[in-house]
VMD Tcl script that draws the C-alpha trace (Angstrom):
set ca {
  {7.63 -39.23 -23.45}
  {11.08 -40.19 -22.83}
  {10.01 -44.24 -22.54}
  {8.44 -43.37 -26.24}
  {11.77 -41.80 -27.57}
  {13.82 -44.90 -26.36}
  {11.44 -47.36 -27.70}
  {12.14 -45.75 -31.44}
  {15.64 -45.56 -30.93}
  {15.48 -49.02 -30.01}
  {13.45 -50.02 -32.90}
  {15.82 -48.41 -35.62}
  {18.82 -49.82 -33.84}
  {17.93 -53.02 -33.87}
  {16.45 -53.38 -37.52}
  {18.89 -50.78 -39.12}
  {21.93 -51.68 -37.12}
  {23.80 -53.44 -39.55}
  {23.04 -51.89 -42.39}
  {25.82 -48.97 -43.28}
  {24.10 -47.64 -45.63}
  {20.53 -47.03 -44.22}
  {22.85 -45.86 -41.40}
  {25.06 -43.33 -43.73}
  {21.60 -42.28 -45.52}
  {19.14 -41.64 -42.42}
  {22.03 -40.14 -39.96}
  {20.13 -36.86 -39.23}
  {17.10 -38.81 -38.25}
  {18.97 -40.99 -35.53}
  {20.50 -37.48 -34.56}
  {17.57 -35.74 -34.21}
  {15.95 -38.36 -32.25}
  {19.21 -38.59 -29.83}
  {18.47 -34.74 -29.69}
  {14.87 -34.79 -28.79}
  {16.20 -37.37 -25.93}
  {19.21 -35.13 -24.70}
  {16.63 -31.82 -24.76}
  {13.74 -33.67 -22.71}
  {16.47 -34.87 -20.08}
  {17.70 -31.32 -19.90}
  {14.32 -30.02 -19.74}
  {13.23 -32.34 -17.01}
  {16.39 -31.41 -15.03}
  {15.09 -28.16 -15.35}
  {11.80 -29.34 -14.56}
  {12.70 -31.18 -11.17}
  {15.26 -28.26 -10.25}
  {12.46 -25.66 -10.94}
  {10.42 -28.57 -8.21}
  {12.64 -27.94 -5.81}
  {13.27 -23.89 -5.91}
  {9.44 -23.92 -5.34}
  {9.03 -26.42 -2.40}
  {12.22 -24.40 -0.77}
  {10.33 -20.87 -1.43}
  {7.11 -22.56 -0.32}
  {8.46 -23.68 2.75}
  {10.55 -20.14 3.31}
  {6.94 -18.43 3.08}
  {5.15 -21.17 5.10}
  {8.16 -21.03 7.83}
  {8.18 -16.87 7.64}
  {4.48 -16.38 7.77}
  {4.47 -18.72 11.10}
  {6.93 -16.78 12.48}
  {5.14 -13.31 12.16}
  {2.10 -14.81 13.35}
  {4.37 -15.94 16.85}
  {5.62 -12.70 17.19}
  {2.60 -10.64 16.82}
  {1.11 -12.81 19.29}
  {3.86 -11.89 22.07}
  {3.54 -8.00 21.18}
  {1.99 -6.57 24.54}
  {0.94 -3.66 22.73}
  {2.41 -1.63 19.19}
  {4.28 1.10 19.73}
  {1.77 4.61 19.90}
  {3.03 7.02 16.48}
  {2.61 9.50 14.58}
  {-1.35 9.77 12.80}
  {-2.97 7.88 15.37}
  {-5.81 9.39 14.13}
  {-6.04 7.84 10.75}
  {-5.83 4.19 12.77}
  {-8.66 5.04 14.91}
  {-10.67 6.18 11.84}
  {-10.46 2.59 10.59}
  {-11.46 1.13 13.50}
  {-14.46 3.37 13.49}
  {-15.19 1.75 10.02}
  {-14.94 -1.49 11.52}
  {-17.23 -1.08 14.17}
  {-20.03 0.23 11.72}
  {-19.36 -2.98 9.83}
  {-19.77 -4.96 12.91}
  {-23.38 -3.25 12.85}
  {-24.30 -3.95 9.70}
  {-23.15 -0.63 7.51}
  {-21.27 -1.33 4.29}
  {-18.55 0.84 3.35}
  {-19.45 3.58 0.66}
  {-23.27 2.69 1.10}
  {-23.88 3.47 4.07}
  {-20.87 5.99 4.63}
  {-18.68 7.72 2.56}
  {-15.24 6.65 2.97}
  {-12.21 8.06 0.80}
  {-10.19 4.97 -0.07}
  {-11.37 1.16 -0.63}
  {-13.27 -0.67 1.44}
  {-11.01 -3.93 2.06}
  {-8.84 -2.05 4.83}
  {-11.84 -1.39 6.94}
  {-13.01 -5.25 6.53}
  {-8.95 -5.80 7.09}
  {-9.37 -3.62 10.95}
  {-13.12 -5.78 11.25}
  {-10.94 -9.03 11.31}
  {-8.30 -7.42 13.56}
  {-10.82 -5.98 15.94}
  {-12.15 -9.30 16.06}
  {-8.62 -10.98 17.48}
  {-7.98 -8.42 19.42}
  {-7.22 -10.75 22.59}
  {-5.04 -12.17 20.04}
  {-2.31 -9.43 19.56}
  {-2.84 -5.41 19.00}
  {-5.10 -4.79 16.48}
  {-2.72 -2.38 14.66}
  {-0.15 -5.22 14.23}
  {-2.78 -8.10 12.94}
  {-3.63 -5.02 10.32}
  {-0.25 -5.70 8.80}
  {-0.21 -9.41 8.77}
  {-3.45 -9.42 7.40}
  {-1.68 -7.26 3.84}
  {0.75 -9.85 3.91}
  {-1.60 -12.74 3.76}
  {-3.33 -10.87 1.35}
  {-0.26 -10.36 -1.27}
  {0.61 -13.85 -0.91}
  {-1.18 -15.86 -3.14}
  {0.50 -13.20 -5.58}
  {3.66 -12.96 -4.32}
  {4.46 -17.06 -4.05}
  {3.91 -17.65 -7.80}
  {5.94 -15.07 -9.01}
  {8.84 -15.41 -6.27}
  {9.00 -18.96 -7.57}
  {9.07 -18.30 -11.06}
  {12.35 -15.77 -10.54}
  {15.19 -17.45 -12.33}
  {17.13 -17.41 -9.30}
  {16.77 -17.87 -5.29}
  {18.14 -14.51 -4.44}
  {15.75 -13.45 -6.93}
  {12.85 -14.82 -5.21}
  {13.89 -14.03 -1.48}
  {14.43 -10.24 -2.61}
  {11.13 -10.03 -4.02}
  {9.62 -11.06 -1.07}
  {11.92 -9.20 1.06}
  {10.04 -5.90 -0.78}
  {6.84 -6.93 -0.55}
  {7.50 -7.84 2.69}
  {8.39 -4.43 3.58}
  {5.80 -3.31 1.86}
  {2.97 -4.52 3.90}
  {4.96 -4.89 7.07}
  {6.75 -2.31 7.98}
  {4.74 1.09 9.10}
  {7.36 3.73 7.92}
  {6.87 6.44 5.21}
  {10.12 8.23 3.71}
  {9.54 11.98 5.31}
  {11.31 14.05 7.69}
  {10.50 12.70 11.35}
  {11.82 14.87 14.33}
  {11.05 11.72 16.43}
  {11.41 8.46 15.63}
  {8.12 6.49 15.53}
  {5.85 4.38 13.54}
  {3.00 5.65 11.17}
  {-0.35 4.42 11.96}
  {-1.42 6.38 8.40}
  {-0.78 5.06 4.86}
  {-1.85 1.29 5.37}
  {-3.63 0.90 2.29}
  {-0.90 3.04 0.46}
  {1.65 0.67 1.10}
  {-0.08 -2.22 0.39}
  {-1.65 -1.23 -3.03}
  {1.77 -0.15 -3.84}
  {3.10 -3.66 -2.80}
  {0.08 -5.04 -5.56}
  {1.30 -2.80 -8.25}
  {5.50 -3.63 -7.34}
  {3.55 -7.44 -7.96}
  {1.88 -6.41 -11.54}
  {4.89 -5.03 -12.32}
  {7.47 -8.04 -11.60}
  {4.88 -10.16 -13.67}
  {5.01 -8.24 -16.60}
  {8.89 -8.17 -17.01}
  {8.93 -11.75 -16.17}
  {9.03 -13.80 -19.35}
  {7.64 -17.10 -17.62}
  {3.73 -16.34 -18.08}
  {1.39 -19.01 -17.93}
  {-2.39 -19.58 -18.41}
  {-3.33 -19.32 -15.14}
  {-1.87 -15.94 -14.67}
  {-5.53 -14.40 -15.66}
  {-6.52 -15.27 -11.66}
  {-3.51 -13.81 -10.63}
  {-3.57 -10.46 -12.57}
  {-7.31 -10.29 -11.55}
  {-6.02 -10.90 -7.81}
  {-3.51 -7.64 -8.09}
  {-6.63 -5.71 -9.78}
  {-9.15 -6.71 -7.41}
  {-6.32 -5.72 -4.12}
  {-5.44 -2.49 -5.86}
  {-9.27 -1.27 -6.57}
  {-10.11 -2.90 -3.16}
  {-7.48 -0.26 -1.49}
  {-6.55 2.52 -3.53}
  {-8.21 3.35 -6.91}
  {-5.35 5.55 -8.26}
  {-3.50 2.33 -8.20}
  {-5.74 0.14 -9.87}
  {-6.03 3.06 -12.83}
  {-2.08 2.95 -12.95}
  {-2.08 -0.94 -13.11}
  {-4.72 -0.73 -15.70}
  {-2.58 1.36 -18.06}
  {0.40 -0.78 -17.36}
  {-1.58 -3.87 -18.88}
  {-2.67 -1.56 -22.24}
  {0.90 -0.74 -22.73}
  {1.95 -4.23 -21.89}
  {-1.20 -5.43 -24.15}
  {0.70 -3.38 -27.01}
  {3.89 -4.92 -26.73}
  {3.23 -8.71 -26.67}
  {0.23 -10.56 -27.18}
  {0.45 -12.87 -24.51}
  {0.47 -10.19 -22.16}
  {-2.98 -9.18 -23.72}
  {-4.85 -12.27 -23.66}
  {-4.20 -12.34 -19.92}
  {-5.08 -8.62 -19.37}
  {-7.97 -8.91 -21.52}
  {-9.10 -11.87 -19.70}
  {-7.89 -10.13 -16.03}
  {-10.51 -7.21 -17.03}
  {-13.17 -9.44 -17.91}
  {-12.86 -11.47 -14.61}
  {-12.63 -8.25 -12.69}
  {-15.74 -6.33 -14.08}
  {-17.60 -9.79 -13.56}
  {-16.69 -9.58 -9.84}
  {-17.24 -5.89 -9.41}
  {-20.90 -6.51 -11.02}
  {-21.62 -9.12 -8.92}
  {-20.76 -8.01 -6.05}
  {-22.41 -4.49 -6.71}
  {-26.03 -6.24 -7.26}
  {-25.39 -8.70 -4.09}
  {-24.88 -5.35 -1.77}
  {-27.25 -3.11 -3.34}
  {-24.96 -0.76 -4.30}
  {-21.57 -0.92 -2.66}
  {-19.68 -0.61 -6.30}
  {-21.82 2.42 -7.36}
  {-21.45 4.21 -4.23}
  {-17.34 3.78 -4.21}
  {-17.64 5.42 -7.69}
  {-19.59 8.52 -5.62}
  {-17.01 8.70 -3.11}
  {-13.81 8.95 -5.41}
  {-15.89 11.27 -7.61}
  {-16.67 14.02 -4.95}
  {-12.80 13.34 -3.80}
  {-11.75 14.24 -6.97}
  {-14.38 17.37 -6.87}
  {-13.11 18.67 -3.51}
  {-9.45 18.24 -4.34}
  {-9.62 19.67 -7.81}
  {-6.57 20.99 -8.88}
  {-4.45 19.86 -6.28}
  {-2.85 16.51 -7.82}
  {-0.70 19.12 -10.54}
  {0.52 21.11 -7.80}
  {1.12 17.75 -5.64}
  {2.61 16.02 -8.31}
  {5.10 19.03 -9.36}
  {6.11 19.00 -5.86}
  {6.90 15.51 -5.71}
  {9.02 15.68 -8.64}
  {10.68 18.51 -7.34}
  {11.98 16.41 -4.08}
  {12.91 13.70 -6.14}
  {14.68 15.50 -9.05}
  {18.16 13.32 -8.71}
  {15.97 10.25 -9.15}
  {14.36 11.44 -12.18}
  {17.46 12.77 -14.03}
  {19.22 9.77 -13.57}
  {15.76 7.94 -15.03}
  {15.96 10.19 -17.89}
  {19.99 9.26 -18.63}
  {19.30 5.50 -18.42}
  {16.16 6.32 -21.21}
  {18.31 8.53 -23.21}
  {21.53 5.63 -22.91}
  {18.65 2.69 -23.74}
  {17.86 4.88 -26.88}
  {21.12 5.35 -28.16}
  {22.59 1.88 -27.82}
  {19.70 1.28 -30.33}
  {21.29 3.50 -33.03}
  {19.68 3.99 -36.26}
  {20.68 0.60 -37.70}
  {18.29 -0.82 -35.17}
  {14.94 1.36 -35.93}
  {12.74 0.05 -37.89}
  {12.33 1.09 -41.85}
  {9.95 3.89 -42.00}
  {7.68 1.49 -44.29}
  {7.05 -0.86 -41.51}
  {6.66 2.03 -38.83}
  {3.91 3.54 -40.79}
  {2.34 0.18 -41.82}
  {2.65 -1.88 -38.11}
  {3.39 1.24 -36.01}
  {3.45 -1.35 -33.04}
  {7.30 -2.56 -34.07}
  {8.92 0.99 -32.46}
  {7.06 0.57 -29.76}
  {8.37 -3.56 -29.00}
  {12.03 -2.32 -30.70}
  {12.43 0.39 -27.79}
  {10.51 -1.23 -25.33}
  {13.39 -0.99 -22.58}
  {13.31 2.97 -22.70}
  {9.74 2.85 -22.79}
  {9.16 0.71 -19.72}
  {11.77 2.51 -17.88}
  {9.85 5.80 -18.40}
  {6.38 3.75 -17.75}
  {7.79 2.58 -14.41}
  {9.12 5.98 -13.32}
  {5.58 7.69 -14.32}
  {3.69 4.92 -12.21}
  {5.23 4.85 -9.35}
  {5.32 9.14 -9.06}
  {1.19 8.76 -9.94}
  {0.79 6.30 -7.13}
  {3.01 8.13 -4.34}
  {0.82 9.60 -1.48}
  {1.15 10.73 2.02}
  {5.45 9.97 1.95}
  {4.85 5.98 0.88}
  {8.39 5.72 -0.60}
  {7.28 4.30 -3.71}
  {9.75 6.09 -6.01}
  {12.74 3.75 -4.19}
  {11.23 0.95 -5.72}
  {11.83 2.55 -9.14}
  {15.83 1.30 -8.96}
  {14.65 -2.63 -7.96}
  {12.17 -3.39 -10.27}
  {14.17 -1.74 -13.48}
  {17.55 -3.41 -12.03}
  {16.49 -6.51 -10.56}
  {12.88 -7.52 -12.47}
  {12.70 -5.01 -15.09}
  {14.02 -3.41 -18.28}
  {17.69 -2.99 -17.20}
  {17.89 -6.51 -16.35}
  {21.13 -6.74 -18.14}
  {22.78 -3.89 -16.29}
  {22.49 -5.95 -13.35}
  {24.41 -8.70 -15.50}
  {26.92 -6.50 -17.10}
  {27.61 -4.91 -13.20}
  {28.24 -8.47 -12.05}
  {30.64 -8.93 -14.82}
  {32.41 -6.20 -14.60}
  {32.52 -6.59 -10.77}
  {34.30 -10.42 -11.63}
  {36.87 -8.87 -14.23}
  {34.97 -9.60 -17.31}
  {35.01 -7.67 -20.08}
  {31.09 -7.67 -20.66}
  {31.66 -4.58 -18.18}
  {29.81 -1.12 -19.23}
  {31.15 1.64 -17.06}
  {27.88 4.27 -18.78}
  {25.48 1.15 -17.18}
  {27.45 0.74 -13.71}
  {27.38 4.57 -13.21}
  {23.73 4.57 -14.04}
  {22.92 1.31 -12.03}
  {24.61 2.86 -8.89}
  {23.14 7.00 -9.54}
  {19.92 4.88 -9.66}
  {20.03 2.84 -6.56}
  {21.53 5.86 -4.58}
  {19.05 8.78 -5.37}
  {15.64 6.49 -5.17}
  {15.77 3.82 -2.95}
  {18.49 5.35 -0.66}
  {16.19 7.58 1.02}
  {13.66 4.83 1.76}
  {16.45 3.15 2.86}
  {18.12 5.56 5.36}
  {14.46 6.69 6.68}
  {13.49 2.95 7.76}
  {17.04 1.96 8.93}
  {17.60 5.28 10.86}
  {13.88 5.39 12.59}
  {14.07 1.57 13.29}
  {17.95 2.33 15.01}
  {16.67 5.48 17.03}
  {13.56 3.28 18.43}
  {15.75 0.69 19.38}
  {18.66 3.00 21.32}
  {16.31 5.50 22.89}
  {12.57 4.42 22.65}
  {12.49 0.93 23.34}
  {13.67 0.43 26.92}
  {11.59 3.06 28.39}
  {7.93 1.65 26.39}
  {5.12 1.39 28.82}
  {1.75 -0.06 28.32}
  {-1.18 2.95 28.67}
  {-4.21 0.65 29.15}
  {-6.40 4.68 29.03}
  {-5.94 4.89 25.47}
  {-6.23 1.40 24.16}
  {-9.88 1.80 23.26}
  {-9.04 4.88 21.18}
  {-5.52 3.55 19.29}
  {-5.63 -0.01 19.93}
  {-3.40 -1.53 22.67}
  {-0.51 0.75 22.90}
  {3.28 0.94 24.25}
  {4.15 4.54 24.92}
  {7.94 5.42 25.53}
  {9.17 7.96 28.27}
  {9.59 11.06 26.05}
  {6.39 10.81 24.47}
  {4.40 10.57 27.44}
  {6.29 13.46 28.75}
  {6.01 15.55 25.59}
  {2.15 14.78 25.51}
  {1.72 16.17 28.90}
  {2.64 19.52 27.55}
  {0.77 19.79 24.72}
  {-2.25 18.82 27.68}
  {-1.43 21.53 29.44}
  {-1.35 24.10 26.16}
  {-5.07 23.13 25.76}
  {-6.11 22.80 29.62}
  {-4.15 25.94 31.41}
  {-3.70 28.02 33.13}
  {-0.29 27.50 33.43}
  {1.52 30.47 31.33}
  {2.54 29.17 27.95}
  {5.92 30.76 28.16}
  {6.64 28.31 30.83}
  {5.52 25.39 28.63}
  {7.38 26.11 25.89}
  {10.73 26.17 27.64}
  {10.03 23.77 29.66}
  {9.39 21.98 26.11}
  {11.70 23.61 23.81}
  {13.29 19.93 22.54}
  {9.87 18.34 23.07}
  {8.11 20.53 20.37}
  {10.76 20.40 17.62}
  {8.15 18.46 15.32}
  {6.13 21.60 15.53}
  {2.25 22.15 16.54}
  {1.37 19.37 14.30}
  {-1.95 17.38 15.42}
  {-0.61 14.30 13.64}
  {2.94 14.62 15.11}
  {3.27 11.53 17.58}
  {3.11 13.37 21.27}
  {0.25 15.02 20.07}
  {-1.69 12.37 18.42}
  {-1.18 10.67 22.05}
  {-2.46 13.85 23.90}
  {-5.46 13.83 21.36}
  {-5.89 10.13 22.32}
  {-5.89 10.79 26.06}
  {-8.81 13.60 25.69}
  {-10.73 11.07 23.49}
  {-10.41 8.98 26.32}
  {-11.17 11.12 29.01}
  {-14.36 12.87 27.46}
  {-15.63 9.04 27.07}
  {-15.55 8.40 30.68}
  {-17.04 11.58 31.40}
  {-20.09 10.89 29.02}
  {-20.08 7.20 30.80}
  {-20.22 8.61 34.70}
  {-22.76 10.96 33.31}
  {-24.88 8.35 31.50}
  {-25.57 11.04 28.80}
  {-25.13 8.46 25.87}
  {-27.04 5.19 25.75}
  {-26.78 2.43 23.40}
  {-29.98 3.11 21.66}
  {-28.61 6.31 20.22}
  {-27.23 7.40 17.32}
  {-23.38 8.98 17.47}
  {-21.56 11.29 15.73}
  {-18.84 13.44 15.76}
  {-18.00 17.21 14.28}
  {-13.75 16.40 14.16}
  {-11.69 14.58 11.98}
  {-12.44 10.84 12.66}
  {-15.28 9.65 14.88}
  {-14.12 7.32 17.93}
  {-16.74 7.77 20.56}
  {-19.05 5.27 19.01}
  {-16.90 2.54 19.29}
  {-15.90 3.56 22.68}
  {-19.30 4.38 24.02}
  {-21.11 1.54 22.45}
  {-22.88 3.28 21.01}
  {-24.89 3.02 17.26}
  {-22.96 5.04 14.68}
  {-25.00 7.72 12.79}
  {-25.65 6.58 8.75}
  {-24.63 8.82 6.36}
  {-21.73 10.34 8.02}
  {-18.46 10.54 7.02}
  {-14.87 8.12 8.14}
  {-13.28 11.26 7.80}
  {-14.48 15.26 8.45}
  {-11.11 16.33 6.96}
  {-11.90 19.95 5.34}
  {-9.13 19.66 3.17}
  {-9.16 16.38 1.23}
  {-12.73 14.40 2.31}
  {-15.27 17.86 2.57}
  {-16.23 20.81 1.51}
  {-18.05 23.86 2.35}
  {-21.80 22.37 2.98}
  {-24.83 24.47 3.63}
  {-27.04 25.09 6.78}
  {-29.25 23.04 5.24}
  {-26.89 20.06 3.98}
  {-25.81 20.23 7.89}
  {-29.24 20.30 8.88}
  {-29.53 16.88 6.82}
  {-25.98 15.34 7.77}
  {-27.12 15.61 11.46}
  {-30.09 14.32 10.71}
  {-30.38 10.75 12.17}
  {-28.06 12.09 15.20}
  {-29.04 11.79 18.52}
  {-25.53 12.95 19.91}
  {-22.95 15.17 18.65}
  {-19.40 15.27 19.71}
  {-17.64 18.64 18.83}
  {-14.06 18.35 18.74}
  {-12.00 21.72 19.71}
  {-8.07 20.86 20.31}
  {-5.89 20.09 18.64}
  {-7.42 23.66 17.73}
  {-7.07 23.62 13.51}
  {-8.20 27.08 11.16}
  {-10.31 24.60 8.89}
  {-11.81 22.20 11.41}
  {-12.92 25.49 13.29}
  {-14.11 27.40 10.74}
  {-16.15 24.47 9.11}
  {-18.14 23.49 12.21}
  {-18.81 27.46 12.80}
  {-19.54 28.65 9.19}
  {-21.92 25.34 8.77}
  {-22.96 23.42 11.68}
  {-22.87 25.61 14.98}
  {-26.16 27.35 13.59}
  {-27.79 23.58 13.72}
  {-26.33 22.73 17.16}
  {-27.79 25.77 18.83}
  {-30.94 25.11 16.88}
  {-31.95 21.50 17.22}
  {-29.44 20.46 19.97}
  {-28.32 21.42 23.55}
  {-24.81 21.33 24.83}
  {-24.49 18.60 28.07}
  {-20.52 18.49 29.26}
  {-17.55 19.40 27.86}
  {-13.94 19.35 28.32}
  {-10.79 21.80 27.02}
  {-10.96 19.58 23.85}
  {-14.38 18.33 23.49}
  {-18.45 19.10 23.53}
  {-21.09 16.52 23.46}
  {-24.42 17.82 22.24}
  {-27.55 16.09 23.17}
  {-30.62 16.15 20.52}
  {-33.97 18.62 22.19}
  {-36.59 16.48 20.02}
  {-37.73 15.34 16.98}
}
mol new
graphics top color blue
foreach p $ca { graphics top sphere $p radius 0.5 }
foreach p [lrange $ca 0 end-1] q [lrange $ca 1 end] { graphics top cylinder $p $q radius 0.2 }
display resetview
């Protein structure tokens, strides 16, 4: 183009050049071509500049990626934590993958079905580095193809490095923001964090002005990741798009085109698996049967914790609003006739709230996802220009609004400060106390994955051993524990979760010196996950459940719905300690009438029973 430019120039130089008056008469056609030359230099500049932010970003991602993959390779084990349990359920779903069950099919599972394919792959490597640790890197690899695109479209570096900083943290880093007594990683919430990293993505796309064509594949990627994971988060993204749809119309060509691509897939891949799409519909459906209810009280408490954060939300809506003044609303003619123009004239206020409302919907089991409120509204959002005006006011400029500082820093402090403090502090106290006194526990690896276990956990978890074992007089324990047990009689607290882990492992060898379990049978288990499967090598019973949890993934069932959930079981594991009022009362009310009937007990130990089928 700019070879064609010259060429005219040239031309009307050379046969025009000497003649003033053409030149006087057809001035603002020289101009405009010298223009159109002048813009497409700029705009290559641009171009090649634009080049080279992308190859450096590129090669930042390429460089980081390489280096998590090193040092998840030198881990001798991950460090054991707190909801150990909620780990080993995945691998559970993993090993009926490896024999040939499909999630939701062939057993109900409460989330989406990509994690457990996600803990298949890490199973598979698990010579490699801890399985628990390749679950991570495997979100990460996941959000990439995402992630690049936008991080190089960012109008700055900085930009780009801190949105891949958060989405690195995202999928990385196994914290949640609530109150930890001790200071350990989560082994719950995987597929929290990560479809909240997806919608943080869908998010950042849809304040950036840069779209393209292509962004159809990459929406659809963010959908497909979100309903693959968690589908409250794929029904928040989907709303996003409408409202986005609403206010510009590029936005809903691409969305349009996202949710075309999407149902395509999701048909597709329903009629190639006989099912599998149907039957995650089933699952979500009784979810939202058993927990009926329970998302208004949730919710209200949420918003209760996080009040500060909200309130200072609600000023920077209110301020938006009122820098608009009336002079900028539009006539009431055109409001009645194109109602769409109030909606694009206050569409900072409006995504502010929309943003706020999303991430609250989409926070579960302490994710954190309300600190991510102040970065995407400061840094990639709506209040993109506080961010500016905070910077000039911090250089002496008098672009400087002290209403939008105060606001910027309320908002930073009261949302992403606790996320902040919660990582920083746990990651600290590991370090100082935890770290030097980590020991590998080769006993529990089957159950948790390879493990390190530090000093005071082990300790701790001998205790809560000898609560469930005796006889020695609990008084004794507890003050003998009295600093060990300040997290409480929690089974998901970490010392416990390792004690659980250590009878898991125990009543396996048991059943194995016994040879009361052979590979031909079927396995389940009456307790909240099912690990003796795996461990036993077992074939895991269809039809059973990733989770017994009375409270979120079950009801109250029948005798004779039981009766049929036992049906193809050959062995039942009943778990008894960590000794929990609706574990207990479900397996007596419902199944200990089948046991007695149609099974007889072999072994036990203080914290499990294995039940062996009579006949058939």
């Amino acid at each position: 183009m700019a070879l064609i430019l010259s060429r005219r120039l040239q031309d009307i130089l050379r046969k025009r050049y000497f003649n003033g008056i053409y030149l006087l008469l057809n001035h603002s056609a020289i101009s405009k071509e010298l223009l159109m030359c002048k813009t497409f230099v700029r705009t290559n500049a641009r171009v090649r500049e634009g080049y080279r932010a992308g190859y450096a970003i590129s090669a930042l991602i390429g460089g980081w990626s390489l280096a998590l993959v090193l040092a998840v390779a030198l881990l001798p084990g991950f460090p054991s934590g707190r909801y150990a349990q909620d780990f080993t359920a995945l691998l559970d779903g993993a090993y009926r993958i490896d024999h040939g069950q499909w999630p939701h099919r062939d057993f109900m599972v409460p989330f989406g079905g990509l994690v457990l394919v996600q803990a298949w792959i890490a199973l598979k490597l698990n010579a490699f580095a801890p399985p628990f640790a390749l679950l991570q890197v495997s979100s990460w690899f996941l959000l990439l193809p995402a992630a690049l695109p936008l991080a190089i479209r960012q109008h700055s570096v900085r930009r780009a490095v801190a949105l891949l900083a958060i989405v690195g943290l995202m999928a990385l880093v196994p914290y949640v923001v609530e109150w930890e007594p001790i200071s350990d990683f989560n082994y719950n919430a995987v597929y929290n964090r990560t479809a909240s990293a997806a919608l943080f993505l869908l998010l950042a796309w849809i304040f950036t002005s840069r779209k393209a064509r292509h962004d159809a594949a990459l929406v659809t990627w963010l959908l497909l990741l979100a309903v693959s994971w968690k589908i409250s988060h794929a029904v928040v993204m989907l709303g996003l798009l409408g409202l986005a749809g609403l206010v510009s119309p590029v936005a809903r060509r691409i969305a349009m085109a996202a949710f075309v691509r999407l149902a395509a897939f999701l048909v597709l891949l329903d009629l190639a698996t006989s099912g599998i799409v149907r039957a995650y519909g089933r699952d979500i459906a009784e979810m939202a049967r058993i927990n009926r209810g329970g998302s208004v009280y949730f919710l209200s408490a949420l918003a209760i914790r996080n009040l500060p954060a909200l309130i200072c939300a609600a000023l920077a809506v209110f301020w938006l609003v009122s820098q608009r003044g009336r002079a900028a609303t539009p006539p009431r003619r055109i409001i009645l006739t194109r109602p769409l123009a109030l909606l694009r004239g206050y569409r900072r206020p409006l995504w502010i709230a929309a943003t706020v409302l999303a991430v609250l919907a989409t926070e579960s089991q302490g994710t954190g996802n309300l600190g991510l409120f102040p970065v995407i509204v400061l840094m990639f959002g709506p209040l993109g220009d506080l961010v500016a005006k905070v910077q000039d006011k911090a250089r002496g400029s008098s672009g400087g609004d002290p209403v939008a500082v105060a606001l910027a820093g309320a908002l930073v402090v009261t949302a992403a400060y606790p996320y902040a403090e919660s990582v920083l502090r746990r990651a600290t106290t590991m370090a100082v106390h935890h770290v030097a006194s980590m020991r590998r526990e080769t006993a529990v690896d089957g159950v948790v994955g390879r493990a390190l276990v530090a000093g005071q956990m082990s300790r701790t978890a001998d205790l809560y051993t000898a609560f469930w074992h005796g006889p020695e007089p609990i008084r004794t324990i507890v003050r003998d524990g009295e600093a060990a047990f300040s997290g409480g009689l929690n089974p998901t607290e970490p010392a416990m979760s390792l004690a659980w882990a250590r009878e898991v492992a125990a009543m396996a060898n048991l059943v194995r010196r016994r040879h009361l379990v052979q590979s031909t049978m079927h396995v389940t288990t009456l307790g909240f996950v099912e690990p003796f499967g795996r461990l036993l090598g077992a074939l895991p019973t269809p039809g059973t459940r990733l989770w017994l949890d009375p409270l979120r993934t079950v009801g109250r069932p029948t005798v004779e719905e039981a009766r049929a959930y036992l049906e193809k079981a050959d062995a039942v594991f009943v778990q008894r300690c960590p000794d929990k009022e609706p574990l207990r009362d479900l397996i007596a009310t419902s199944f200990s009438a089948v046991l007695d009937r149609e099974f007889t007990r072999a072994d036990a130990t203080p914290c499990y029973e294995v039940w062996l089928r009579t006949s058939r």
